[in-house]
N, C-alpha and C positions, 0 to 999 in steps of 0.2 A: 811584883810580877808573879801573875800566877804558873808556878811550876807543872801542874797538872794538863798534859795534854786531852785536848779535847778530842773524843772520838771522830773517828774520818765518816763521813756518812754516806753509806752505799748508792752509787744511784739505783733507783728505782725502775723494775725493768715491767715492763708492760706485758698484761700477760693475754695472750695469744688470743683467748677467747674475746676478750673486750676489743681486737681490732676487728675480729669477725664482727661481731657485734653493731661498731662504727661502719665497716663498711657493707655490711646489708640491710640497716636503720633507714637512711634516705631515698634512696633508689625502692623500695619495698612499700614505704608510707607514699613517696609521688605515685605509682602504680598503684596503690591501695586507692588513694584518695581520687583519682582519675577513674575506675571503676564503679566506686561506691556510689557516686555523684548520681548517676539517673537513678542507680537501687534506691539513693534516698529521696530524691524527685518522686517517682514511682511507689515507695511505700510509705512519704506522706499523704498522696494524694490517694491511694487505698485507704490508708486511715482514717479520712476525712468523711469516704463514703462510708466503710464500716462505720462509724459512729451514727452516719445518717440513719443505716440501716437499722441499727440496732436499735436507736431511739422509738424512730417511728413506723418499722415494719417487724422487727423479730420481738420486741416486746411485747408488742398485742399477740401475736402468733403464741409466741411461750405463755401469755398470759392463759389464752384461748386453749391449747394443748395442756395446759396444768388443770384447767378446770375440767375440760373431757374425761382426763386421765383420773382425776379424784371421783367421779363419775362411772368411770368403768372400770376403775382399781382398786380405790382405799375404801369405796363403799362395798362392792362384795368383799372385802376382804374382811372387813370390819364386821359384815354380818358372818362369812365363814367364822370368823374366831371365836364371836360370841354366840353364836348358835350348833357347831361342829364340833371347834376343836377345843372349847373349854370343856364342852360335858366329855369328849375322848379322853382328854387332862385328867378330870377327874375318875374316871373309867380305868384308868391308867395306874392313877396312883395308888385306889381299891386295891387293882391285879397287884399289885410290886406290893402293898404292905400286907394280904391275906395268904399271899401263891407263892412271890418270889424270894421273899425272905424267910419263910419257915424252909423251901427247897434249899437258900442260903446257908441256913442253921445245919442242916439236915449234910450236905456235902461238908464245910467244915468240919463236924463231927467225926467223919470217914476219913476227910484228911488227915486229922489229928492220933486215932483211935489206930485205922488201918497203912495208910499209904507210909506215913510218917515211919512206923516198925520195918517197913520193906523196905524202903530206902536206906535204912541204917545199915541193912543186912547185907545190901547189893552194894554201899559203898565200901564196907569194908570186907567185901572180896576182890574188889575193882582196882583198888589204889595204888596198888604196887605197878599194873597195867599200865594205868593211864601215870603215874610218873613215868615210864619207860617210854612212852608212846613223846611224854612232852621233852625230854633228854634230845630224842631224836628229832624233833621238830626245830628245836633249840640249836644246835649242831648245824642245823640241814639252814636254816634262816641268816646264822653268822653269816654260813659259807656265800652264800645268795647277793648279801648286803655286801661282803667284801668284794663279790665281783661286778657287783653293780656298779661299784662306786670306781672302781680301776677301769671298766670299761666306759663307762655314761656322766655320773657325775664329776670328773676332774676334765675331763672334754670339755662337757658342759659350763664350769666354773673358769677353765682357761678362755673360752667361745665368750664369755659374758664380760671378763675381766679386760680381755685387750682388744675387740671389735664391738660387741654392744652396749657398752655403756659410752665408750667414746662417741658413737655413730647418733646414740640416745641421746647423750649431751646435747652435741652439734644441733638434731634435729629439734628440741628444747629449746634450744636457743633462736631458731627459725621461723618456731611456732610463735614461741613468745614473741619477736618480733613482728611477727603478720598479724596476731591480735591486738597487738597496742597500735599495729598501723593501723587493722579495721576500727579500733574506737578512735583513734585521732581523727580519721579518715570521716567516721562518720556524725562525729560532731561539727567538724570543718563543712560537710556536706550542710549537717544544719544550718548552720551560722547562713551560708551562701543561699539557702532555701529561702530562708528569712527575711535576707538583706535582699533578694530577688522577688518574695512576695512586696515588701515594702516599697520598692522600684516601680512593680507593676500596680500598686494601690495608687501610688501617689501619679503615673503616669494617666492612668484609669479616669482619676479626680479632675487631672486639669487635660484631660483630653475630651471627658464627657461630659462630666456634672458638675462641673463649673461654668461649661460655656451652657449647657441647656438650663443652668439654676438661672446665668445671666440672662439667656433669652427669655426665659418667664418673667422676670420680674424686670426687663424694659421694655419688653416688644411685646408678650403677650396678653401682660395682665392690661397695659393702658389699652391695647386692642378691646380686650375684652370688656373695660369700661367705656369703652367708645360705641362699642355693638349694644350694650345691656344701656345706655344712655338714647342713643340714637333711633335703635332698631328697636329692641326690645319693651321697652318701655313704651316707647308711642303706638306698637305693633298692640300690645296688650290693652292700652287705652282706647284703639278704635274698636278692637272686637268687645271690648265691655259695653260699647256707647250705638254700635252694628247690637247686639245681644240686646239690651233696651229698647232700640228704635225697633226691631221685631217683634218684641213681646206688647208693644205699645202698639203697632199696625194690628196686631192681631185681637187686642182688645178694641180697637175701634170697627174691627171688620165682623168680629162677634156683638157690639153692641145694633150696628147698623145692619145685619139681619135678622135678631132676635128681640132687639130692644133693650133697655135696660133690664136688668133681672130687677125681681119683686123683691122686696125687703121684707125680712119677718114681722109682723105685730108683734110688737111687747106686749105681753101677758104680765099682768099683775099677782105676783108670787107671794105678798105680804100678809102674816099674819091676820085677825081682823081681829080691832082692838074693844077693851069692853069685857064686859063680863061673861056678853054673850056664848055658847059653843057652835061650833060649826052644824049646820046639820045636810041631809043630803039636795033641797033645797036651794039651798043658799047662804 
């Protein structure tokens, strides 16, 4: 038997924040997600056109604007740099290594030589002043800070400690729960967009084109072999055989005014054989 008792164990007490929590989670995400639903009807169906537009009208535009603009930017610029402001550059750097560094040399010297002696001289008749001057400053800033803080900051630090940071809490706690309801909210939005496009596809499919796939291919296409057998084909046979019996009237109505035409004599084209050469003769 084991003699050691076992610890009693606390119940566990729930803490305040987390029933806030539970009870503005559901009621906050139904209202979220009740809201968001046309936002996100509405800014798929913007999205759909923005890509249209982008594709095929702000692309040639920006394309069209990028060339103008190299046109009437990066080429004068290009030519300013290399014709302006490189020879000014080196213009520049002439002036700073003949002018401005010997005036350079020229001041530090006087620095070092003149100014540097006068300042030794002026601080130490100064020093005793200005300690006295910072005593007083010192004194006068203590006293300043001590009543600052008895008047402004322990207000300030009580004002912070037991109404805003609780109130900060809470409202933290409110936010966060509105933004997990707006992403819940508007995934769920998705999902329902989705399952609604796919509804309206497949009603689409067997409300239109499937029955007009059906009627082409029972009604229309035998029709159309019916017309292209019947009509078309015998229609094209008489006007080929109308198109001959004309061309045949009209040669018989030219021979029977004119007569038959004259046939060329063949001319004898062949070399003449023999040793003989041609001459103009014969």
């Amino acid at each position: 038997m084991d003699m050691q008792k076992q610890p009693q164990r606390q119940p566990q007490t729930q803490h305040p924040e987390r029933c806030l929590v539970v009870a503005i989670r559901i009621p906050v995400r139904i209202f979220v997600f009740l809201v968001v639903l046309p936002i996100r009807l509405l800014w798929d169906a913007l999205a759909a056109v923005a890509r249209f537009l982008g594709r095929y009208v702000l692309a040639p535009v920006v394309r069209a604007i990028g060339r103008i603009l190299h046109l009437l930017l990066v080429v004068p610029l290009i030519w300013l740099y290399r014709h302006l402001l490189t020879p000014l550059g080196h213009a520049l750097a002439w002036l700073y290594a003949r002018v401005l560094i010997p005036i350079g040399h020229a001041l530090g010297w006087l620095y070092a030589r003149v100014l540097t002696p006068i300042g030794h001289v002026l601080v130490g008749l100064l020093t005793p002043v200005a300690k006295g001057v910072a005593w007083a400053f010192d004194m006068l800033g203590t006293a300043l800070y001590r009543t600052a803080r008895v008047l402004l900051v322990l207000p300030a630090l009580a004002l912070w400690r037991w109404i805003l940071a609780p109130a900060g809490r809470i409202l933290g706690i409110v936010l966060k729960e509105i933004g997990e309801a707006l992403g819940h909210a508007w995934r769920a939005a998705g999902y329902v967009v989705r399952a609604a496009g796919r509804v309206l596809g497949t009603l689409f499919r067997w409300i239109f084109r499937e029955p007009a796939r059906w009627v082409y291919r029972t009604v229309l296409t035998p029709v159309g072999h019916v017309v292209r057998d019947l009509v078309l084909h015998p229609a094209a046979e008489a006007a080929r055989a109308i198109g001959r019996a004309v061309r045949q009237a009209r040669a018989d109505l030219r021979r029977a005014l004119f007569g038959e035409p004259s046939r060329p004599v063949p001319v004898d084209r062949r070399e003449p054989r023999g040793r003989g050469t041609r001459t103009l003769d014969g």
